[in-house]
N, CA, C and O atoms as CSV, one atom per row, in Angstrom:
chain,resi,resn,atom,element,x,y,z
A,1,UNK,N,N,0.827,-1.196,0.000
A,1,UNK,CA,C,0.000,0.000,0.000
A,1,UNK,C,C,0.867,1.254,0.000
A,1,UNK,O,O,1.858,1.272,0.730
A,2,UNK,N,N,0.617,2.133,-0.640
A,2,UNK,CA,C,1.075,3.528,-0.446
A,2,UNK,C,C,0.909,4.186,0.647
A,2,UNK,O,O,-0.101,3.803,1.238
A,3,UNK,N,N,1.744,5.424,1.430
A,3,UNK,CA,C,1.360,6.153,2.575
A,3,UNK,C,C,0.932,6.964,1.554
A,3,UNK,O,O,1.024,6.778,0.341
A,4,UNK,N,N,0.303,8.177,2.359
A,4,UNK,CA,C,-0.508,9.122,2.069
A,4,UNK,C,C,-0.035,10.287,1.529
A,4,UNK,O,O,-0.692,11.136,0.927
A,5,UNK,N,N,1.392,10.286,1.825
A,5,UNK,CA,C,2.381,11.308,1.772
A,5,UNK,C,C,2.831,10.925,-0.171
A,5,UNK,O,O,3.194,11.847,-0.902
A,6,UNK,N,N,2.711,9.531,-0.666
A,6,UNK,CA,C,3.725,9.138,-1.601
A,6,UNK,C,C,2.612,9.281,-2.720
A,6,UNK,O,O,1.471,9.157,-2.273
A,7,UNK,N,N,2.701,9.504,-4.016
A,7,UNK,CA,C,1.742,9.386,-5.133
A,7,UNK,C,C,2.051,8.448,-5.757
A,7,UNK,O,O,3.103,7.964,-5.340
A,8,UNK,N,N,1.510,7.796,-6.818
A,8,UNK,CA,C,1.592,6.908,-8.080
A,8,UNK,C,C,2.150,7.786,-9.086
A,8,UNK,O,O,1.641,8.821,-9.517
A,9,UNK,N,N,3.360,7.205,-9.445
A,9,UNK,CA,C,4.093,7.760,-10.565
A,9,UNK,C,C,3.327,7.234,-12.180
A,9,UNK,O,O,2.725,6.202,-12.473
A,10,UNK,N,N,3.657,8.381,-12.940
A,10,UNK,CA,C,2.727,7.703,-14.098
A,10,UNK,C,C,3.847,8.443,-15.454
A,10,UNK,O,O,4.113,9.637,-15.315
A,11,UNK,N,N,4.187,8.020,-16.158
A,11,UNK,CA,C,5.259,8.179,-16.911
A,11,UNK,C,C,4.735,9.181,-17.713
A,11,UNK,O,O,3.510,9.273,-17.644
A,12,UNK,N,N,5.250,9.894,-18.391
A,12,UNK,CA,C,5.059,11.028,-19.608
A,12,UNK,C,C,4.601,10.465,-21.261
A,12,UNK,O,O,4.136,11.087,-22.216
A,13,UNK,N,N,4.912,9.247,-21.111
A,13,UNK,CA,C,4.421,8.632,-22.501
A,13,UNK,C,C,3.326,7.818,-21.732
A,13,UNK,O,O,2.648,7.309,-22.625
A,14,UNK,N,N,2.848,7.467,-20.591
A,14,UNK,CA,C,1.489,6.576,-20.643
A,14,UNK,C,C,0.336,8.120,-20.250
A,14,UNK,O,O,-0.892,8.034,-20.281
A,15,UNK,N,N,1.062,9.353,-19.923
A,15,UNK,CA,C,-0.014,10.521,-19.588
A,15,UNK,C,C,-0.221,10.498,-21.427
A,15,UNK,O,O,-1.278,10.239,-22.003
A,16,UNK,N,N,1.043,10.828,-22.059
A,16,UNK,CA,C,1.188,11.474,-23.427
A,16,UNK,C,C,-0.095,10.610,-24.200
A,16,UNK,O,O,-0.795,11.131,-25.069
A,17,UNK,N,N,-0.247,9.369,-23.778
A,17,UNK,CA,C,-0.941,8.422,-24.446
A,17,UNK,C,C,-2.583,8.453,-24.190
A,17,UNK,O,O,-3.400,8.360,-25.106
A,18,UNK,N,N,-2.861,8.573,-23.042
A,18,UNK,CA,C,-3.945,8.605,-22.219
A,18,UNK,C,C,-4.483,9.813,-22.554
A,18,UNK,O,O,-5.706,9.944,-22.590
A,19,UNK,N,N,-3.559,10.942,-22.865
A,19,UNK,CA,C,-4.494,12.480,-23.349
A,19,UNK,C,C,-4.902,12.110,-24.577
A,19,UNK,O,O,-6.120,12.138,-24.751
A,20,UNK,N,N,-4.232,11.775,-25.466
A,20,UNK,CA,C,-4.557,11.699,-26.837
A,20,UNK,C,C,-5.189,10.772,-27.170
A,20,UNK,O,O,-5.105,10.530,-28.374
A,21,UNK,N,N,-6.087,9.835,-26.345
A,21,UNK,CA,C,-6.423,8.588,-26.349
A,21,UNK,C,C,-8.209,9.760,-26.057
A,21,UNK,O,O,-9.146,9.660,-26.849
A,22,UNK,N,N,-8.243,10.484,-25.125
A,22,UNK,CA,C,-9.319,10.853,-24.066
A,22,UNK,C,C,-9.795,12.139,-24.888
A,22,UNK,O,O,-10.990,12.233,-25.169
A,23,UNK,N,N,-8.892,13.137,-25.281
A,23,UNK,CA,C,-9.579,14.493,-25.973
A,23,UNK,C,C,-9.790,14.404,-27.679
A,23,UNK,O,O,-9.024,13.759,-28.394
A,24,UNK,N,N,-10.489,14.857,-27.982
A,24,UNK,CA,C,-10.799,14.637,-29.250
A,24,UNK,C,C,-9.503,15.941,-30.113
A,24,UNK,O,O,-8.713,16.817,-29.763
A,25,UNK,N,N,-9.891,15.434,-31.093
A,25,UNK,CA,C,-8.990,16.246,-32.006
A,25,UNK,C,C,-9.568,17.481,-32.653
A,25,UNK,O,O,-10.631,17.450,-33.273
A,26,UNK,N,N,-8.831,18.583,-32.491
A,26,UNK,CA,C,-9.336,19.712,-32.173
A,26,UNK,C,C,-9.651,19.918,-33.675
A,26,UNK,O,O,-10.510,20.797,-33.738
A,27,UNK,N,N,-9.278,19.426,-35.058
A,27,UNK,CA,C,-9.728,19.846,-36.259
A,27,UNK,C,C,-10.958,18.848,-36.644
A,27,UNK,O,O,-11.987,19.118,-37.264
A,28,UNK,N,N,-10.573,17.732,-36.139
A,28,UNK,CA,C,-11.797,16.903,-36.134
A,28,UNK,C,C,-13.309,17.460,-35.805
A,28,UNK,O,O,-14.331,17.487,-36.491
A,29,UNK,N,N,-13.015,17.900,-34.435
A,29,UNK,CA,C,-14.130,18.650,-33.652
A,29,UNK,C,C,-14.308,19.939,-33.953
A,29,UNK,O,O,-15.209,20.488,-33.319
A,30,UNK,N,N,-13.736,20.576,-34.711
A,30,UNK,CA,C,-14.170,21.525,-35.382
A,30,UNK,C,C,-14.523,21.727,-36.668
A,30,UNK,O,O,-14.971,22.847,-36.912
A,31,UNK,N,N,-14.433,20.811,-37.729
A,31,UNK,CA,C,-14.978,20.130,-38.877
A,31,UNK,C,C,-16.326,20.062,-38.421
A,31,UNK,O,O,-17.111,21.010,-38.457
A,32,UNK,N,N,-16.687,18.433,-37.809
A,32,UNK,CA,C,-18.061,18.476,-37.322
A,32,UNK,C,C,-18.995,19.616,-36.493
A,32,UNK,O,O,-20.209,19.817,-36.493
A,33,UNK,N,N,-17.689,20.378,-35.672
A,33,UNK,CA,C,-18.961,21.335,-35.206
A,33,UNK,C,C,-19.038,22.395,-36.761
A,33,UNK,O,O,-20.204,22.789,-36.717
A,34,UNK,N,N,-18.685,22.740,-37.473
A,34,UNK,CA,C,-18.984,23.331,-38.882
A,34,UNK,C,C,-20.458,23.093,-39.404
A,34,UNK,O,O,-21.507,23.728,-39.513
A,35,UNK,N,N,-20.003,21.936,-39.646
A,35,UNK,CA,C,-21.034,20.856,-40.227
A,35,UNK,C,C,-22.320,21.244,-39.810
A,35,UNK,O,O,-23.107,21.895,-40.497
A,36,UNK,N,N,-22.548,20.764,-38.482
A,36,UNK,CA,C,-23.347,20.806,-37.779
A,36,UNK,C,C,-24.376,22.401,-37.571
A,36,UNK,O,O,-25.561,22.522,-37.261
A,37,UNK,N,N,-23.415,23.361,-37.866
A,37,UNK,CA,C,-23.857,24.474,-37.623
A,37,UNK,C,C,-24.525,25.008,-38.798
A,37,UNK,O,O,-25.509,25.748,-38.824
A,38,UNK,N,N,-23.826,24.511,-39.808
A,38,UNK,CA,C,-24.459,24.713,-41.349
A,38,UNK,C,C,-25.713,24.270,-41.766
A,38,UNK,O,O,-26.402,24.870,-42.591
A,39,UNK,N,N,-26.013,23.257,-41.223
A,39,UNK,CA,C,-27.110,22.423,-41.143
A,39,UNK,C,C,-28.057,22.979,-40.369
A,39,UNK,O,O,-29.157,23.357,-40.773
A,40,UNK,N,N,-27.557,23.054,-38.986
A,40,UNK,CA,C,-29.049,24.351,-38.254
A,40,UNK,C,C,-28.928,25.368,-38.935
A,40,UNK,O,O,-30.049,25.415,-39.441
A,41,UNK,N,N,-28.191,26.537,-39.465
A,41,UNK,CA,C,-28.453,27.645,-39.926
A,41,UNK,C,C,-29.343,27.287,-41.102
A,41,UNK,O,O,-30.488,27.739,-41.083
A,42,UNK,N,N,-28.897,26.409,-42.288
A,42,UNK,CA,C,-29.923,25.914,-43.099
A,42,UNK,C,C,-31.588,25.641,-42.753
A,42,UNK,O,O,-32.458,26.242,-43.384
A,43,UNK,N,N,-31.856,24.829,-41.859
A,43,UNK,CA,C,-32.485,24.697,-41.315
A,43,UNK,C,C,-33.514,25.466,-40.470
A,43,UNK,O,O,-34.673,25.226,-40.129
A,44,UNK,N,N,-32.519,26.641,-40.227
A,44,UNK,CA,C,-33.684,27.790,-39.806
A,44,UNK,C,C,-33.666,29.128,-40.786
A,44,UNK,O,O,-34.289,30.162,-40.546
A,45,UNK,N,N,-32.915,28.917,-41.812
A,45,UNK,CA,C,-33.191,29.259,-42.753
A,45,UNK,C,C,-34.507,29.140,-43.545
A,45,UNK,O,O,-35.277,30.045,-43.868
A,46,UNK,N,N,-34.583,27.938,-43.764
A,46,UNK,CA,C,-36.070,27.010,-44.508
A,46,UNK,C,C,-37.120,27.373,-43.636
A,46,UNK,O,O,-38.089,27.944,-44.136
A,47,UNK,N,N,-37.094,27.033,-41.831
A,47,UNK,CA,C,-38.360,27.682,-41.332
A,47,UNK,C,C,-38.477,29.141,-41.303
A,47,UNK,O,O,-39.646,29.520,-41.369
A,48,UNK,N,N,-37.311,30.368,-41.199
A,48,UNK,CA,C,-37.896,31.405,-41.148
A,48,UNK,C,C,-38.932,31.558,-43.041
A,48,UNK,O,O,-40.102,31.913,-43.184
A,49,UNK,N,N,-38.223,31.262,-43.829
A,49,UNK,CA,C,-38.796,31.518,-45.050
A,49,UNK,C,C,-40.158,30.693,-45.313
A,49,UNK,O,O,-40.827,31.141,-46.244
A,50,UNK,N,N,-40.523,29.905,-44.851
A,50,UNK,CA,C,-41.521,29.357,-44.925
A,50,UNK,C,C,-42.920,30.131,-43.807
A,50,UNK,O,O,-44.118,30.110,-44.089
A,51,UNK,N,N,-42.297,30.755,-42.549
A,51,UNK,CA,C,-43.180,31.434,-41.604
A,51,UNK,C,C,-43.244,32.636,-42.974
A,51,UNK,O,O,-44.145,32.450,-43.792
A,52,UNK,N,N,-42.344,33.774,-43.184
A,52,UNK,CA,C,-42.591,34.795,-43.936
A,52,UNK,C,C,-43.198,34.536,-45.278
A,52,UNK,O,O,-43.555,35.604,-45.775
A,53,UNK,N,N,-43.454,33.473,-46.072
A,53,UNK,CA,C,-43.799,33.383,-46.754
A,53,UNK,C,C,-45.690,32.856,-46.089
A,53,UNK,O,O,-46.691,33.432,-46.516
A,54,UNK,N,N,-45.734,32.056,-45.356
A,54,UNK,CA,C,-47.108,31.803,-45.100
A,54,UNK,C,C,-47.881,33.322,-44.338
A,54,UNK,O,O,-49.102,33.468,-44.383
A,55,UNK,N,N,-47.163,34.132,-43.816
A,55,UNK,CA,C,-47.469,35.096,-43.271
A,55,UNK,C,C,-48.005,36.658,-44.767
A,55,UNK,O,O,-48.942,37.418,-45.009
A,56,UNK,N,N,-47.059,36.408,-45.145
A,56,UNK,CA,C,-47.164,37.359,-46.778
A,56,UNK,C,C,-48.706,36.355,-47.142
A,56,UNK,O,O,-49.794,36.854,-46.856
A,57,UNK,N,N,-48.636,34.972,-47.767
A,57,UNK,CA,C,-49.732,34.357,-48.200
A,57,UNK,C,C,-51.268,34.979,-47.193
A,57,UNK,O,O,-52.235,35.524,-47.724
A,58,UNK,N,N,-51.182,34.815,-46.260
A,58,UNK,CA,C,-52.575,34.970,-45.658
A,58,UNK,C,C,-52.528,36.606,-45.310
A,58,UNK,O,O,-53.590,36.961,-44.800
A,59,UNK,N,N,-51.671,37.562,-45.443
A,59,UNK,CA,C,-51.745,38.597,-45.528
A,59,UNK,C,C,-52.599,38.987,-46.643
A,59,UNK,O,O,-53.662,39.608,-46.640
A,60,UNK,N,N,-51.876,38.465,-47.649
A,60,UNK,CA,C,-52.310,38.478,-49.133
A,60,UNK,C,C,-53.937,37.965,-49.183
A,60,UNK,O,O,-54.739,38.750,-49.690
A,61,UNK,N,N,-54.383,36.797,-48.717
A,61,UNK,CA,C,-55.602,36.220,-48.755
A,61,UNK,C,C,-56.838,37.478,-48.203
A,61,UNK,O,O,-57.694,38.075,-48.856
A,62,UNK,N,N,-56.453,37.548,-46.637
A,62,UNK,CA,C,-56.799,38.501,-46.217
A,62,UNK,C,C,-57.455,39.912,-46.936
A,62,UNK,O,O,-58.633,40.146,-46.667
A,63,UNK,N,N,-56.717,40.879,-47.858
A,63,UNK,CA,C,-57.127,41.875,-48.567
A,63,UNK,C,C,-57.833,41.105,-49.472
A,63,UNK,O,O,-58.890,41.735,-49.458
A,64,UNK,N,N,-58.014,40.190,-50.256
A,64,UNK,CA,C,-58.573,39.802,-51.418
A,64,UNK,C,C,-59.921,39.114,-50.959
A,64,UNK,O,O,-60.795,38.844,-51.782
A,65,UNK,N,N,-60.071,38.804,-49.422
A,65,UNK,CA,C,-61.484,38.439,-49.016
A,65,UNK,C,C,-62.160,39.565,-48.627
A,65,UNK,O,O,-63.292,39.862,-49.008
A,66,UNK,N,N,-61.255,40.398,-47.624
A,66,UNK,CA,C,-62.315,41.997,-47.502
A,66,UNK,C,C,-62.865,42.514,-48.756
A,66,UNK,O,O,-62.428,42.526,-49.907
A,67,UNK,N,N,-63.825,42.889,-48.277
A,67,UNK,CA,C,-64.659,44.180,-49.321
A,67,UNK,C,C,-64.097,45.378,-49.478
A,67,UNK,O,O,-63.747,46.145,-48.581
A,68,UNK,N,N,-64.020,45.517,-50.541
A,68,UNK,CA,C,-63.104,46.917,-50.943
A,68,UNK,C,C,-63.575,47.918,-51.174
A,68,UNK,O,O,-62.867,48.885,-51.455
């Protein structure tokens, strides 16, 4: 058993190994977060244009049912 005073030594190539094993890769993870972001912006792209466009439509409906 260890005293309390002593730590576990852990070598510089099993840390070196264990980081790069545990964090992702920073171009990797920033590729996909790209990706990902392109896709929601797309995405709320398509719903804002679809609200402004149904909103223009029944705007539009609107004057053409009133009496003029």
């Amino acid at each position: 058993m260890l005293a309390s005073s002593e730590k576990p030594r852990i070598s510089a190539s099993t840390r070196r190994r264990f980081l790069s094993s545990v964090s992702p890769r920073p171009q990797k993870y920033k590729s996909s977060f790209d990706l990902k972001l392109a896709e929601v912006s797309r995405e709320l792209e398509t719903y804002i244009s679809r609200k402004v466009l149904c909103s223009a439509l029944n705007k539009n409906g609107e004057e053409e049912s009133s009496p003029g």
